[in-house]
Every structure is written in structure tokens, then in C-alpha cells.
C-alpha positions in Angstrom: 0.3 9.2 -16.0 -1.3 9.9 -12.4 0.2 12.0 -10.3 0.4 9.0 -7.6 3.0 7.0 -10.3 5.7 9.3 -9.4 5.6 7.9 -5.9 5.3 5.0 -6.9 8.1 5.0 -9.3 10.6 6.4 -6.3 9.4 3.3 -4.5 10.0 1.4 -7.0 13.3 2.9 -8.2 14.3 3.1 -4.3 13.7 -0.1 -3.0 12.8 -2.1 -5.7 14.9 -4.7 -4.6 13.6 -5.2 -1.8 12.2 -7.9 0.3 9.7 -7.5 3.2 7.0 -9.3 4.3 3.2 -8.3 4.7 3.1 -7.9 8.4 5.7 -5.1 7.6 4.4 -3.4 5.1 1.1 -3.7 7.5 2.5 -2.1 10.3 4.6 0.8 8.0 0.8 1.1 7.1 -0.7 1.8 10.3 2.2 4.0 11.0 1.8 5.9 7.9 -2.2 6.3 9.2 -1.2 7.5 12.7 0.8 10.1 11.5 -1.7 11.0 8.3 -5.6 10.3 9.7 -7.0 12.0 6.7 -5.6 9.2 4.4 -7.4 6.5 6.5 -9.9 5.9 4.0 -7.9 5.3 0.6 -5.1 3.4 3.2 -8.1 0.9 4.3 -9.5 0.4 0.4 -5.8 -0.2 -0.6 -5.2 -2.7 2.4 -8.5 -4.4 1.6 -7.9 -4.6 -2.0 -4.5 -6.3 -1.2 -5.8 -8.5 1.0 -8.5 -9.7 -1.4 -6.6 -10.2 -4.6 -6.9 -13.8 -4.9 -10.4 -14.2 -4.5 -12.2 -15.8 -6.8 -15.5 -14.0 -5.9 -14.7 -10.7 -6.6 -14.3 -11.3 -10.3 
């Protein structure tokens, strides 16, 4: 187990059920970036990733 799945499990276990939309979770994102510069880097790879899931190229 990472260390990072425990955050990810509170999320999960937190507001697993949920709904929001992309443009929320964006701007939570930016937010999140503002407030922590240092994590700018692995917030952009993460975004990016997201954003490129579906395409075909990358596989």
C-alpha cells in the first residue's frame, strides 16, 4: 500500500457517493495549487493524465 491510498481511501470512504462534475473537481484543483505551489507539478501530471485517458495514442 502507498502512503497516498490512505487519502485516497478517506475520499473514497467520505464522499464516495458523490457526484460532481469536472469543471469542479478542476477548480477544487486550482484551489488546492494556490494554497500548495509546491504540489504544482504532480497536480499538472495528474490533471493531464485525466484529461488524456481516452486516447488512443497514448497506448
Amino acid at each position: 500500500m502507498y502512503f497516498t491510498d490512505r487519502g485516497i481511501e478517506e475520499l473514497e470512504n467520505r464522499r464516495g457517493e458523490e457526484e460532481v462534475s469536472l469543471a469542479w473537481l478542476s477548480e477544487r484543483l486550482r484551489e488546492f495549487v494556490d494554497l500548495n505551489p509546491d504540489f504544482e507539478i504532480p497536480v499538472e501530471r495528474l490533471a493531464t493524465w485525466l484529461a488524456r485517458l481516452d486516447d488512443e495514442d497514448d497506448e
